[in-house]
C-alpha positions in Angstrom: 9.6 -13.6 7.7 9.4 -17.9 7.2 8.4 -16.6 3.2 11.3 -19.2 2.1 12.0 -22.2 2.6 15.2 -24.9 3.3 16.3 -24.5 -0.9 14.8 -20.7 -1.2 11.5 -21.9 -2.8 8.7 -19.5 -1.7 6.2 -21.0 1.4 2.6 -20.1 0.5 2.9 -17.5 2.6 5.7 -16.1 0.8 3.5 -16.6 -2.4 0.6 -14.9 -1.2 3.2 -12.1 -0.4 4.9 -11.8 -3.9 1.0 -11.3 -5.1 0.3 -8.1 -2.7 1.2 -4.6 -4.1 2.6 -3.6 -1.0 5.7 -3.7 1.1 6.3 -7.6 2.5 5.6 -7.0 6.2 2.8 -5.3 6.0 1.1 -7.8 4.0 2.1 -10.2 6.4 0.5 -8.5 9.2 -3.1 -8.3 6.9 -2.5 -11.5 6.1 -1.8 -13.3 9.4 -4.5 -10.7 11.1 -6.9 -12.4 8.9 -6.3 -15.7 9.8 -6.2 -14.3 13.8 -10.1 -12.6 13.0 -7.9 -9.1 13.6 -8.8 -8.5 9.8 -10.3 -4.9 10.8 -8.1 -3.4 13.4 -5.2 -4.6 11.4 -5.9 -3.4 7.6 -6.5 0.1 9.3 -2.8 -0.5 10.8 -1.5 -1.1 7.7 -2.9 1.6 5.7 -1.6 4.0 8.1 1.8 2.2 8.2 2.7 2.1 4.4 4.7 4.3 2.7 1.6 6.1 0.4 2.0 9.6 0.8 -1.5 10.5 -1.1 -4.4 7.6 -1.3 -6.7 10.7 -3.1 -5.6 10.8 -6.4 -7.8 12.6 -8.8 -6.8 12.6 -12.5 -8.5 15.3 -15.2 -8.1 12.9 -18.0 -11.4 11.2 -17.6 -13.3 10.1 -20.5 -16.6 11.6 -21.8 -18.1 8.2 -20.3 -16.5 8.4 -17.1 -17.3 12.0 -16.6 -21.1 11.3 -17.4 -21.3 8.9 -15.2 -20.0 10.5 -12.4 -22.0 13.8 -12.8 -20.9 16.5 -10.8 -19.3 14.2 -8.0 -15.0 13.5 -7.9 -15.2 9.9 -7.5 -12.7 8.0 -6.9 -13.7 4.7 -8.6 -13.6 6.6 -11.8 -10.5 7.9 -12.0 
């Protein structure tokens, strides 16, 4: 994936890499889509290529501010 180099030092790609929460070559596709302008096309590749089985998570354990805020609506930025 060139993420190392000659003595096995991380490349800045391989940096930028380590920093991602997802698998290695899928952040290597967003990342070099990105530098292409395929930024679009390509994050929806990779969302549909890692191994999340469920991106909808909704947790009951709220807090009182949380669930105020939200009203009557399941966000998911509060949860």
């Amino acid at each position: 994936m060139q993420c190392l180099g000659i003595n096995d030092e991380l490349m800045p790609l391989g940096r930028i890499l380590a920093k991602l929460p997802i698998e290695p070559q899928i952040g290597r596709m967003m990342v070099l889509g990105n530098i292409l302008m395929l930024g679009d096309a390509l994050s929806t590749m990779a969302a549909i290529c890692s191994n999340i089985t469920d991106i909808f998570v909704f947790d009951h354990k709220m807090t009182p501010a949380q669930r105020a805020f939200s009203g009557n609506r399941c966000s998911d930025n509060l949860g």
